[in-house]
N, C-alpha and C positions, 0 to 999 in steps of 0.2 A: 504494500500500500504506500502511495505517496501523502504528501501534503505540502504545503507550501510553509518555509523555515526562512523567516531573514531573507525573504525575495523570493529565494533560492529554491528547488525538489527537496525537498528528505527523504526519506524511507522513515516509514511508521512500521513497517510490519515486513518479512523476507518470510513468503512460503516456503513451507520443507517441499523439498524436492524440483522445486522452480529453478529457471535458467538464473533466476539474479542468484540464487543460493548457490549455487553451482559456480559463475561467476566471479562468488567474494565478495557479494555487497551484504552488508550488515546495517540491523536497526542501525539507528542516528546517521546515518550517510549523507551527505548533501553532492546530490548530484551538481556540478559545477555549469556541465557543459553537455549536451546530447549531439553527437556528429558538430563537432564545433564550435553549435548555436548554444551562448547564454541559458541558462533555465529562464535568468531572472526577470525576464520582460516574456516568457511564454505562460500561456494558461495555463490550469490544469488540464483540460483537457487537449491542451495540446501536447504536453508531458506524456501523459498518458499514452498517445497515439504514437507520441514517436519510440517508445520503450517498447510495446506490443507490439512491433515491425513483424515480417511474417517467420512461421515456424524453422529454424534451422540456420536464419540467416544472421549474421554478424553486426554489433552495434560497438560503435566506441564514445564512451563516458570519464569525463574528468570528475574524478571523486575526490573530495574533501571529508577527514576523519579527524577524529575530535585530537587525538594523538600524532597526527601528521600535521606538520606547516604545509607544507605543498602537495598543493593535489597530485594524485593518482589517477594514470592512464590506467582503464579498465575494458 
């Protein structure tokens, strides 16, 4: 689950067995960047839309974690 943190995507919640959990994204995550674009001028539902891309195919995300200064390519 997302929501919106300080502009920014969060992670609320990482399903067991989901491609984020799989991944490496954990509660409190603040997604930076979706393919490039800012979170922080996108909607939720456009968040949404771009993280649900289709089955199999590849997404790249700059993650911000509470114990890292600098984001992580994921």
């Amino acid at each position: 689950m997302i929501s919106k943190r300080f502009g920014y995507a969060a992670v609320v919640d990482v399903l067991p067995g989901s491609p984020a959990e799989k991944a490496g994204i954990e509660q409190t995550d603040i997604f930076e960047s979706i393919e490039g674009q800012s979170t922080r001028e996108m909607s939720l539902p456009e968040i949404k839309s771009m993280l649900a891309g289709t089955p199999g195919s590849t997404l790249n995300v700059a993650v911000v974690r509470a114990r890292k200064a600098e984001p992580q390519k994921l």
